[in-house]
PQR file with spaces between the fields and no chain letter, atoms N, CA, C, O and H, PARSE charges and radii, in Angstrom:
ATOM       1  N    UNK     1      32.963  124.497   51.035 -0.4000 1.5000
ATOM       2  CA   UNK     1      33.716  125.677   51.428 -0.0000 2.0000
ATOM       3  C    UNK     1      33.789  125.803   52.950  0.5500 1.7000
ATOM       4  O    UNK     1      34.771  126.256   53.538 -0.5500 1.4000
ATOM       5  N    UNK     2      32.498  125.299   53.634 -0.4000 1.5000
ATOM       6  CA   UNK     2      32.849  125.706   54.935 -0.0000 2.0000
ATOM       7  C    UNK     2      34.012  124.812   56.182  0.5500 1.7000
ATOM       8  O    UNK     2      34.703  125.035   57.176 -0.5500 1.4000
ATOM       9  H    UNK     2      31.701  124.932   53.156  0.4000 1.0000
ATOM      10  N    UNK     3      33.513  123.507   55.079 -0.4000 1.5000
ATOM      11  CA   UNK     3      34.899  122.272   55.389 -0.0000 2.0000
ATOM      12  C    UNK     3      36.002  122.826   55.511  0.5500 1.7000
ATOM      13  O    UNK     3      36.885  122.353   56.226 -0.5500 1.4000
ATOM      14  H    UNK     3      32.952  123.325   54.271  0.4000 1.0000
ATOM      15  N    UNK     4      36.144  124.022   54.771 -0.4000 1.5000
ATOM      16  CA   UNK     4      37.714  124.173   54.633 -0.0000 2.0000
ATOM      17  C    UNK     4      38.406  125.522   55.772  0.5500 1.7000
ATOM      18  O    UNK     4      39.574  125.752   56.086 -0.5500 1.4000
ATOM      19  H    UNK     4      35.426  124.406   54.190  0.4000 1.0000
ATOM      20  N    UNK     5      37.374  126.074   56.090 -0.4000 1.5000
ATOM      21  CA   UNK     5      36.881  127.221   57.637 -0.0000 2.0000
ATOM      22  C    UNK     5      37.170  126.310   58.235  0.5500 1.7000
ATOM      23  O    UNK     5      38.245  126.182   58.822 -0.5500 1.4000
ATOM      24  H    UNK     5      36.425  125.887   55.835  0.4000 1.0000
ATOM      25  N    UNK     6      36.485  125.693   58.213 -0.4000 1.5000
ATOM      26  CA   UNK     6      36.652  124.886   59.773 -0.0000 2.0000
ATOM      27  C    UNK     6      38.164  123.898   59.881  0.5500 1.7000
ATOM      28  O    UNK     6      38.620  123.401   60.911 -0.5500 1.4000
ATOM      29  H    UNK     6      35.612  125.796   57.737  0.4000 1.0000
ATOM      30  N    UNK     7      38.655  123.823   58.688 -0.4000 1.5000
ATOM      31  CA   UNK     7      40.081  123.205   58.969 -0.0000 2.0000
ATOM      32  C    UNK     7      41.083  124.419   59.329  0.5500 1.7000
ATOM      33  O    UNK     7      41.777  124.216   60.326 -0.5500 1.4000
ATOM      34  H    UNK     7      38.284  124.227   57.851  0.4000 1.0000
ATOM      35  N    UNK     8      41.233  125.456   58.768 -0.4000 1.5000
ATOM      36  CA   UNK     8      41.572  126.214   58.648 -0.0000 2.0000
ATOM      37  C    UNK     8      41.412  126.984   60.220  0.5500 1.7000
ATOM      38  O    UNK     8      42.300  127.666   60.732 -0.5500 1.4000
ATOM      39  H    UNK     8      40.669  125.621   57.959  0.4000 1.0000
ATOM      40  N    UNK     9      40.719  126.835   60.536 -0.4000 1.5000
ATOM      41  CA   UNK     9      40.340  127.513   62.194 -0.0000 2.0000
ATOM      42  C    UNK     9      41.338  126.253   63.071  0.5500 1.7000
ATOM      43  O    UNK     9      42.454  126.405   63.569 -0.5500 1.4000
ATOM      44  H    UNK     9      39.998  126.281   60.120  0.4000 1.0000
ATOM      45  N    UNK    10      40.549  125.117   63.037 -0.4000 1.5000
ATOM      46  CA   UNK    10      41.320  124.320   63.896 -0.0000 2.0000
ATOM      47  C    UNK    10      42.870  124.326   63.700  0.5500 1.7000
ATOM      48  O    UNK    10      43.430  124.707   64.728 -0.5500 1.4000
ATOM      49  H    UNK    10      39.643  124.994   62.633  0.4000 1.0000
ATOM      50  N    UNK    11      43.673  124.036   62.747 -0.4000 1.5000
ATOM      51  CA   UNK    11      44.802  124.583   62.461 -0.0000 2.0000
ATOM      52  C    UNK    11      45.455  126.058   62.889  0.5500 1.7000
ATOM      53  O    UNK    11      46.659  126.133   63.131 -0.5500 1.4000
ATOM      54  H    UNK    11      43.218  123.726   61.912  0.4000 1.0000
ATOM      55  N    UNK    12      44.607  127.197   62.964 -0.4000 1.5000
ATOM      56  CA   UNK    12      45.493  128.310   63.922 -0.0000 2.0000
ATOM      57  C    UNK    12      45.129  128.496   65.468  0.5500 1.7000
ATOM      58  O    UNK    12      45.661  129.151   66.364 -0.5500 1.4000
ATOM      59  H    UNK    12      43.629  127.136   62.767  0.4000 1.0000
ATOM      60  N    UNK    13      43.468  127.252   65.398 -0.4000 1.5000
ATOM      61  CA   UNK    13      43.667  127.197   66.774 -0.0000 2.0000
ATOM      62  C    UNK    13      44.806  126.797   67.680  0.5500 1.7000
ATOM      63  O    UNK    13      45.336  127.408   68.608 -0.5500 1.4000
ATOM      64  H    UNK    13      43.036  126.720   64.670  0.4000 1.0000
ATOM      65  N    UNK    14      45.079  125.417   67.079 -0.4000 1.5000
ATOM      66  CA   UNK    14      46.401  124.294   67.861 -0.0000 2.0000
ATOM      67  C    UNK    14      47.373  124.124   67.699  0.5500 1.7000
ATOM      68  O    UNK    14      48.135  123.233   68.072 -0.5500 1.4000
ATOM      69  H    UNK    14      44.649  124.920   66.325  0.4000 1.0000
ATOM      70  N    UNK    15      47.577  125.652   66.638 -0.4000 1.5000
ATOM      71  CA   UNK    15      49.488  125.456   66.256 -0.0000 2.0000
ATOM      72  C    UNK    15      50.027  125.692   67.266  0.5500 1.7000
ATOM      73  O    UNK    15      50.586  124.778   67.871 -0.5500 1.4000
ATOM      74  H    UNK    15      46.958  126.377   66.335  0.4000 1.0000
ATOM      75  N    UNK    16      50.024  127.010   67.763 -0.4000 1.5000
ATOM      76  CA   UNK    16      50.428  127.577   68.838 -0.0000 2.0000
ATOM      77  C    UNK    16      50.820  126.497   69.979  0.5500 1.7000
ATOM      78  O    UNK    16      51.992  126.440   70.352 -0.5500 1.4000
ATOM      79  H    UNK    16      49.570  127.753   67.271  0.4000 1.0000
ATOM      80  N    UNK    17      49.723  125.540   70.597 -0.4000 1.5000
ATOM      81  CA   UNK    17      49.936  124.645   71.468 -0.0000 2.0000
ATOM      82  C    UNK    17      50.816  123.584   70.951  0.5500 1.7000
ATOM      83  O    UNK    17      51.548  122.943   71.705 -0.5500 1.4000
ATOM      84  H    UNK    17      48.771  125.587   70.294  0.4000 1.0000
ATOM      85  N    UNK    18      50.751  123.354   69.481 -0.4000 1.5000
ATOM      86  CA   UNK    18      51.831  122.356   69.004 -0.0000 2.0000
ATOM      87  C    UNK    18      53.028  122.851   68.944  0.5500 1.7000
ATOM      88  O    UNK    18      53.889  121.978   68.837 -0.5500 1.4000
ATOM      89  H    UNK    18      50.156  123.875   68.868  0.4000 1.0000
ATOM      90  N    UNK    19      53.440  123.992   68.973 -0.4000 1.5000
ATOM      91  CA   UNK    19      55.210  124.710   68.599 -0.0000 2.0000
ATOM      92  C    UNK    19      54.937  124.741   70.248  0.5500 1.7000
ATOM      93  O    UNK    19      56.148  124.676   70.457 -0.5500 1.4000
ATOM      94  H    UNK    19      52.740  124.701   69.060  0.4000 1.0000
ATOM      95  N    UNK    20      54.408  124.783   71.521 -0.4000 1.5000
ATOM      96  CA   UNK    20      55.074  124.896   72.784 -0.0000 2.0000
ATOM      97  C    UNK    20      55.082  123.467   72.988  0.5500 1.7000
ATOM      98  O    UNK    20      56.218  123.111   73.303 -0.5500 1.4000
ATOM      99  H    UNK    20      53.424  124.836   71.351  0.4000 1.0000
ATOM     100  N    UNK    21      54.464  122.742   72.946 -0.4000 1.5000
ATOM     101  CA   UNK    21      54.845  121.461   73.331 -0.0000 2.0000
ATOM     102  C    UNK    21      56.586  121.070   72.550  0.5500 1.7000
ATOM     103  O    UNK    21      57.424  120.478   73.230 -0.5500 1.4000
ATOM     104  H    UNK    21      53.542  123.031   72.689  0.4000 1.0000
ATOM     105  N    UNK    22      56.752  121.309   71.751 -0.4000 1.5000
ATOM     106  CA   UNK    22      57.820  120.939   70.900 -0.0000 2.0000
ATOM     107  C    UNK    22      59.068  121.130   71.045  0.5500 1.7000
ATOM     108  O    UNK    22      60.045  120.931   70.323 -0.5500 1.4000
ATOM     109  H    UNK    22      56.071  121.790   71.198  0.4000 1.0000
ATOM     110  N    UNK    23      58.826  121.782   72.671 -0.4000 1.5000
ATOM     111  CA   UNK    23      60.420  122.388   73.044 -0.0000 2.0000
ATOM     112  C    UNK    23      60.276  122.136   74.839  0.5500 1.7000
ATOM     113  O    UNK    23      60.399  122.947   75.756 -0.5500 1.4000
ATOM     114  H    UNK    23      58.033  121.944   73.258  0.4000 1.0000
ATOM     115  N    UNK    24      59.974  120.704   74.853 -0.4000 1.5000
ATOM     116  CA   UNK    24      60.637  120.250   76.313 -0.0000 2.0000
ATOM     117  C    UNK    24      61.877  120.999   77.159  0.5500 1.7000
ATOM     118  O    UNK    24      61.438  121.462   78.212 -0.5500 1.4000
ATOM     119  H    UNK    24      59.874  120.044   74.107  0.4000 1.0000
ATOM     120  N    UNK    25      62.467  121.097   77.083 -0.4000 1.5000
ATOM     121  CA   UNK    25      63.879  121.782   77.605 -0.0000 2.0000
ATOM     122  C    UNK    25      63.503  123.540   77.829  0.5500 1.7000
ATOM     123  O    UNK    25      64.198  124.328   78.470 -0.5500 1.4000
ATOM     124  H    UNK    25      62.823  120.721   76.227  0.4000 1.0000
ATOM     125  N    UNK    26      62.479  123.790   77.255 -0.4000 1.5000
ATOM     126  CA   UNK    26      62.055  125.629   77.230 -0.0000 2.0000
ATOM     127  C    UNK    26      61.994  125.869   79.311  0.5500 1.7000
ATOM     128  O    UNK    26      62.265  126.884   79.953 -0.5500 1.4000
ATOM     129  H    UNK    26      61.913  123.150   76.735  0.4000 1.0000
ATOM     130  N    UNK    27      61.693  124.967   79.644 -0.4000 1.5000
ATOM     131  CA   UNK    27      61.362  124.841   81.219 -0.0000 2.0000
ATOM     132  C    UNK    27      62.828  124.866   82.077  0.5500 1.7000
ATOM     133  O    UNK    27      62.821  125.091   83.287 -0.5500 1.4000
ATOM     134  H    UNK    27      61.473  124.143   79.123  0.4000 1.0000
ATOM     135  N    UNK    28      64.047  124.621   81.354 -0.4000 1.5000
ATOM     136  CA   UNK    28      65.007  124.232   82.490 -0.0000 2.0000
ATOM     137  C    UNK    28      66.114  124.941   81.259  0.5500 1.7000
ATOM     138  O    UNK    28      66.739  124.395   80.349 -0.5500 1.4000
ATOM     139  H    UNK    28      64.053  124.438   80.371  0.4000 1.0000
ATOM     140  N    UNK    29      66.028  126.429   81.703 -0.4000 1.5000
ATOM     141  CA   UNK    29      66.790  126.871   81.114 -0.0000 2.0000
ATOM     142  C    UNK    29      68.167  127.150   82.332  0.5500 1.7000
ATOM     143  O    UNK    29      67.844  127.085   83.518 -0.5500 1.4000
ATOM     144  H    UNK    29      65.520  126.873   82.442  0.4000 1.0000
ATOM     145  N    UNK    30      69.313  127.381   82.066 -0.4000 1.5000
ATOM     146  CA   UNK    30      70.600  127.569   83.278 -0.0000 2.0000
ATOM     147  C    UNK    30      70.442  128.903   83.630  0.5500 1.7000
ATOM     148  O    UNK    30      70.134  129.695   82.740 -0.5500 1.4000
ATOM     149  H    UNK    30      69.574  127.434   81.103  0.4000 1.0000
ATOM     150  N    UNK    31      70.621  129.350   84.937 -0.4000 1.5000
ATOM     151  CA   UNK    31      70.536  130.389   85.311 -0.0000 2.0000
ATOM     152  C    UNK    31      72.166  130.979   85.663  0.5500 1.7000
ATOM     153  O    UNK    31      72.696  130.324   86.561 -0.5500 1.4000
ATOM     154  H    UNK    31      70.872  128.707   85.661  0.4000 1.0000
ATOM     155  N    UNK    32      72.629  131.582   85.359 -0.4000 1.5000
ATOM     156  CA   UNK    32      74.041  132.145   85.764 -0.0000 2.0000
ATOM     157  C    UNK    32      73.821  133.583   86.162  0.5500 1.7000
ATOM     158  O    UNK    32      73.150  134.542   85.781 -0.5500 1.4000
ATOM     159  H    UNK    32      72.199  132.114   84.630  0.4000 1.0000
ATOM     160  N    UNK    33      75.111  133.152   87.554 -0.4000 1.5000
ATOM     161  CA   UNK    33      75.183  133.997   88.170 -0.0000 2.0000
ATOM     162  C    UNK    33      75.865  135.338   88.084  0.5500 1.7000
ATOM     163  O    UNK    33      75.816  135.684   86.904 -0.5500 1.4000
ATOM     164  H    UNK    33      75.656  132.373   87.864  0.4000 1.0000
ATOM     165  N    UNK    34      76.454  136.207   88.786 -0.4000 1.5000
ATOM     166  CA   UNK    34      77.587  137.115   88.595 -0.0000 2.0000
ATOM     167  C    UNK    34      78.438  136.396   89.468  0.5500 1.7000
ATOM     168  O    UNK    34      78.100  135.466   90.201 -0.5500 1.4000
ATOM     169  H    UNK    34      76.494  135.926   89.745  0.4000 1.0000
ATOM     170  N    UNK    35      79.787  136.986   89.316 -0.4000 1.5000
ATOM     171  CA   UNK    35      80.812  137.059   90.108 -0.0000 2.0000
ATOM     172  C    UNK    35      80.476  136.659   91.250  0.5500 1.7000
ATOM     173  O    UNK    35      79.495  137.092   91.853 -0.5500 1.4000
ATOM     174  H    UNK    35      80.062  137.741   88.721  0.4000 1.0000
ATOM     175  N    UNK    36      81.216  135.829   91.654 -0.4000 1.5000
ATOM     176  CA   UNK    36      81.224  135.804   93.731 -0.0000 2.0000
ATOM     177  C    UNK    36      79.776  135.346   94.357  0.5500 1.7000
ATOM     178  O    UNK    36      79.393  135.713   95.468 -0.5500 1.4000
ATOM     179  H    UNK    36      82.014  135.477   91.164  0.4000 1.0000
ATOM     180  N    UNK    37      79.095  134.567   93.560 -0.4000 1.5000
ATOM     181  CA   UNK    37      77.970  134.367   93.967 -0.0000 2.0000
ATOM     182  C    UNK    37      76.913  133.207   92.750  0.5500 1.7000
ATOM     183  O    UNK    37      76.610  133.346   91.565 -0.5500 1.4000
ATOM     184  H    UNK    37      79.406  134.269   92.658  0.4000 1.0000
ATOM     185  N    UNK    38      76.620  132.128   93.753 -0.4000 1.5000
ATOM     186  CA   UNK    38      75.846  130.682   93.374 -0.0000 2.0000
ATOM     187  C    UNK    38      74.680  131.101   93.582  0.5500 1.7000
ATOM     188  O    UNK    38      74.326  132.003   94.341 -0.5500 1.4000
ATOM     189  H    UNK    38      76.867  132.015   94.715  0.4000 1.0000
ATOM     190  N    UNK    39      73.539  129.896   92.333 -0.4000 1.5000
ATOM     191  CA   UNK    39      72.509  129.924   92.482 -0.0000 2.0000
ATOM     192  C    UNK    39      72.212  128.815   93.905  0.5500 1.7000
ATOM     193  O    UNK    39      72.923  127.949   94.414 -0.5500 1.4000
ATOM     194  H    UNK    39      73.827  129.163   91.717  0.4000 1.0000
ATOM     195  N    UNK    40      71.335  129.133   94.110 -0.4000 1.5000
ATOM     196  CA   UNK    40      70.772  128.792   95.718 -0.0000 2.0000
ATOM     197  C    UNK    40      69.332  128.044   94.759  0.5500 1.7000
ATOM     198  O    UNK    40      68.543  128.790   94.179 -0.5500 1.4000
ATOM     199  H    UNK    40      70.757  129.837   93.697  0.4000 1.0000
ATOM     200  N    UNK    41      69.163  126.411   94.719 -0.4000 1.5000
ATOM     201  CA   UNK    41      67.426  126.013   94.488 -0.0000 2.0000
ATOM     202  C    UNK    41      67.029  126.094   95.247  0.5500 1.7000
ATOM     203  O    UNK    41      65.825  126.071   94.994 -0.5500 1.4000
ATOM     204  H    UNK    41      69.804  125.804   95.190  0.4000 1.0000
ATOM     205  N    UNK    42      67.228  126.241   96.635 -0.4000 1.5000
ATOM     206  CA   UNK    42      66.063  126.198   97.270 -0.0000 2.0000
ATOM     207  C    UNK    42      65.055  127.481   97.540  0.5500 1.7000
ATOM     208  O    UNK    42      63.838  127.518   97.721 -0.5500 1.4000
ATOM     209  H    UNK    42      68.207  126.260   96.841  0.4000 1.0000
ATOM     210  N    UNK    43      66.405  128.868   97.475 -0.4000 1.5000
ATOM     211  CA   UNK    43      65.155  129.912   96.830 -0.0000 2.0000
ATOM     212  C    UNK    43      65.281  130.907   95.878  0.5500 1.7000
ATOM     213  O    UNK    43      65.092  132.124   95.856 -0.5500 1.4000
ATOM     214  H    UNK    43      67.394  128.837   97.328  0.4000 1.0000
ATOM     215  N    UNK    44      65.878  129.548   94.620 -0.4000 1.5000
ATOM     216  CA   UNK    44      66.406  129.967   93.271 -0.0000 2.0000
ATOM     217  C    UNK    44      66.473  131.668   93.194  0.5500 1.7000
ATOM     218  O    UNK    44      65.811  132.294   92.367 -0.5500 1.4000
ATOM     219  H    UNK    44      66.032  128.560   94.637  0.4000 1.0000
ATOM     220  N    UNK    45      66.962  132.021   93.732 -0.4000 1.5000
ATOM     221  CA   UNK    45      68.005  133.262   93.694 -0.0000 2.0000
ATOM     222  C    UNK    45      69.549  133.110   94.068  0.5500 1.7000
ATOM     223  O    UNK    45      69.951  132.295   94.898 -0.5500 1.4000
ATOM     224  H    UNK    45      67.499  131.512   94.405  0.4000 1.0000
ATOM     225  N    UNK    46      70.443  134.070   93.294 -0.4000 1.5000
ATOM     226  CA   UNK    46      71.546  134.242   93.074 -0.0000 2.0000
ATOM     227  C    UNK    46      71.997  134.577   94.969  0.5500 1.7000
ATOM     228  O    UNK    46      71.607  135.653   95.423 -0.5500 1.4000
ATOM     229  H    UNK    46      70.117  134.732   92.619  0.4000 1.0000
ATOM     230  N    UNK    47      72.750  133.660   95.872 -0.4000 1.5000
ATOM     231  CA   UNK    47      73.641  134.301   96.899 -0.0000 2.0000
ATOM     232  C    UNK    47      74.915  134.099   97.322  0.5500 1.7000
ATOM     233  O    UNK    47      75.604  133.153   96.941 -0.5500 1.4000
ATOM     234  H    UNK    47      73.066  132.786   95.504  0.4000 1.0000
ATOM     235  N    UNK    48      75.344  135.113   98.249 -0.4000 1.5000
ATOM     236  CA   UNK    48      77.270  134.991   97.586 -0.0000 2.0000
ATOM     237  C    UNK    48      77.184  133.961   98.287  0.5500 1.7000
ATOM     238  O    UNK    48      76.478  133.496   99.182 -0.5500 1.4000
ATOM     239  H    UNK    48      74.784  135.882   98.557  0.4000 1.0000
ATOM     240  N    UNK    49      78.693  133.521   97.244 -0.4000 1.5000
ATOM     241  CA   UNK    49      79.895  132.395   97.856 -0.0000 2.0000
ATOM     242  C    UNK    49      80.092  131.973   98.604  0.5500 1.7000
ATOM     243  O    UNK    49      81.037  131.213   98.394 -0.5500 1.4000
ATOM     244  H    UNK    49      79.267  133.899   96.517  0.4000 1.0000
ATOM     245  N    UNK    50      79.667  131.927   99.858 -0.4000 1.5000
ATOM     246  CA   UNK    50      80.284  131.527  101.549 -0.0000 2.0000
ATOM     247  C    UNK    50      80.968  129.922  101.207  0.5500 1.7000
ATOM     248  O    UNK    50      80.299  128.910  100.997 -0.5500 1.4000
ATOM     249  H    UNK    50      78.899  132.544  100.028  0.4000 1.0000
ATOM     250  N    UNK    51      83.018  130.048  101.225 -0.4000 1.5000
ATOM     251  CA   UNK    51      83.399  129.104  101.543 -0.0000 2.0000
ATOM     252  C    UNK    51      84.004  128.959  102.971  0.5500 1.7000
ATOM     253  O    UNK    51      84.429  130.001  103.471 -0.5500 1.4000
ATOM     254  H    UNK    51      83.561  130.870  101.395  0.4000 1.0000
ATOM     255  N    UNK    52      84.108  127.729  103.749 -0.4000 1.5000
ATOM     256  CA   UNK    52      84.898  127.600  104.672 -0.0000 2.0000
ATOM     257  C    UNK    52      84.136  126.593  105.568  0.5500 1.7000
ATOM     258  O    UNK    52      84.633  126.210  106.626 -0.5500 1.4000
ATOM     259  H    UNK    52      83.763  126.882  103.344  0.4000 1.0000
């Protein structure tokens, strides 16, 4: 019986860490902007448009 505790533990220990590993792409989601204004990476915030 206690074999089965202890599977049972390890299993809701490492699900959790197994469903985040399982979604590579969760990290680089697209950021969109409003109107009249680009994302900027270098200090990933939204600033206006400047063309010319």
């Amino acid at each position: 019986m206690k074999i089965y505790a202890l599977i049972a533990a390890s299993l809701l220990a490492l699900g959790p860490a197994a469903a985040l590993s399982a979604c590579p792409a969760h990290s680089e989601q697209a950021m969109s902007c409003t109107s009249g204004n680009v994302w900027d990476s270098d200090t990933e915030r939204c600033v206006p448009n400047v063309t010319g």
